[in-house]
N, C-alpha and C positions, 0 to 999 in steps of 0.2 A: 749234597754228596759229590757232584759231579766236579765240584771247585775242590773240594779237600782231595780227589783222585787226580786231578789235577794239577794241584799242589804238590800233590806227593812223589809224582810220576817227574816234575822239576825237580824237586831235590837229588831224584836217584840218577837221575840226568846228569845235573851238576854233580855230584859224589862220582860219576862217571867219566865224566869230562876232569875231575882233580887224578883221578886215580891212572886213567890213559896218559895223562900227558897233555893233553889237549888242549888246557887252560893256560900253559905254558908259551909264550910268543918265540922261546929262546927255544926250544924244543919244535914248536911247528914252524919257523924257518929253517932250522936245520933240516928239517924234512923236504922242504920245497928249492934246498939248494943242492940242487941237481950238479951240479960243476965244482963243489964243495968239499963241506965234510958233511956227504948226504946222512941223512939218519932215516932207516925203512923203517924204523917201530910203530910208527902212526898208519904204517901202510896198513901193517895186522889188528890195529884199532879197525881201519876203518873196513876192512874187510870182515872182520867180526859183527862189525852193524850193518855192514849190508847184508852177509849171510842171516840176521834175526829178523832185517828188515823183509826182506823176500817172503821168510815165513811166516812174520806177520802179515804181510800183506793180503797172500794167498788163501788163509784164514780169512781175513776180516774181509775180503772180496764175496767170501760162501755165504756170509751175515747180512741179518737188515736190521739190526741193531747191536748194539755194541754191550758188553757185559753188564753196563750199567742201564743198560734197555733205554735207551738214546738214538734214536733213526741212526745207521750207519752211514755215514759223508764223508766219500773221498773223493779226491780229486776225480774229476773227468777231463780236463784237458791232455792231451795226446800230443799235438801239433807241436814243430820247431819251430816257433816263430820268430819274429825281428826282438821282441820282449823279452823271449827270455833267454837270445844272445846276447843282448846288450846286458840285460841283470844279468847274468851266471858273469858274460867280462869284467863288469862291475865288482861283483863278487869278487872272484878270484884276484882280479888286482890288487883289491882293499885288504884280503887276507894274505897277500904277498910282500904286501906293504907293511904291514900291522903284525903281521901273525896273528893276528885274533879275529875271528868270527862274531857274529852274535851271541851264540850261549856262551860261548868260555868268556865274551864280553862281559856279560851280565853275573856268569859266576867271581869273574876279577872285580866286578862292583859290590857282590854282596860281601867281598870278601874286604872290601875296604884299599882296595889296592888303590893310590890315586890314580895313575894313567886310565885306568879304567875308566875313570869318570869323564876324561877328556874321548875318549872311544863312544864310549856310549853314545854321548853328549853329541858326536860326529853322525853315531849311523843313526840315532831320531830325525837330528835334522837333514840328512839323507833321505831318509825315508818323506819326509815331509816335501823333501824338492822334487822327489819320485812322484808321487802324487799328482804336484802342480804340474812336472813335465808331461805327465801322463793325458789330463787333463786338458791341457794348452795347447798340446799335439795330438789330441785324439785318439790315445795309443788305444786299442782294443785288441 
């Protein structure tokens, strides 16, 4: 059960991510150029998911299990540390560059778009250098 909720919480995700704009590279650069021909409509996407996320959160804080009676686990880290300056610059560079993130990545793949495939393809093996870096410099 916990995979088919799962599952399904992706799809509505991506149906989410088509339906904002999000998925769009042409649309979340136009957002991020600032000195441009800015476009604020992602601003009210993303302000719409923070205003749910808040409330989810606040919810799922009061729980110790989650709907599907699952121990409830969220984050505990607090701290600003050197980690997660470097990844969030990371971040943000790469979706500055690309316009695309990881979900609207993976939705541009299911969806067959080629570029996707070379995105994807980039932030695995991202993730995999992350890892080794992490590792090789002891990052904690």
């Amino acid at each position: 059960m916990p995979f088919l909720t799962a599952a399904l919480a992706g799809v509505i995700f991506g149906i989410g991510l088509l339906l904002s704009g999000m998925a769009s590279p042409v649309k979340v650069l136009g957002f991020l150029d600032l000195t441009g021909h800015w476009d604020p409509s992602l601003a009210m996407v993303m302000a719409g998911a923070i205003a749910i996320g808040v409330v989810g959160f606040a919810f799922a804080k009061r729980q110790t299990h989650s709907l599907l009676k699952l121990p409830m686990e969220l984050p505990r880290a607090t701290a600003i540390d050197r980690r997660l300056i470097i990844g969030s610059a990371l971040f943000g560079i790469g979706w500055g560059l690309a316009g695309v993130c990881p979900g609207p990545g993976l939705v541009s793949l299911a969806m067959g778009i080629p570029q996707a495939i070379i995105f994807v393809a980039a932030m695995l093996a991202g993730m995999q250098l992350s890892g080794f870096i992490q590792k090789r410099l002891r990052f904690k």
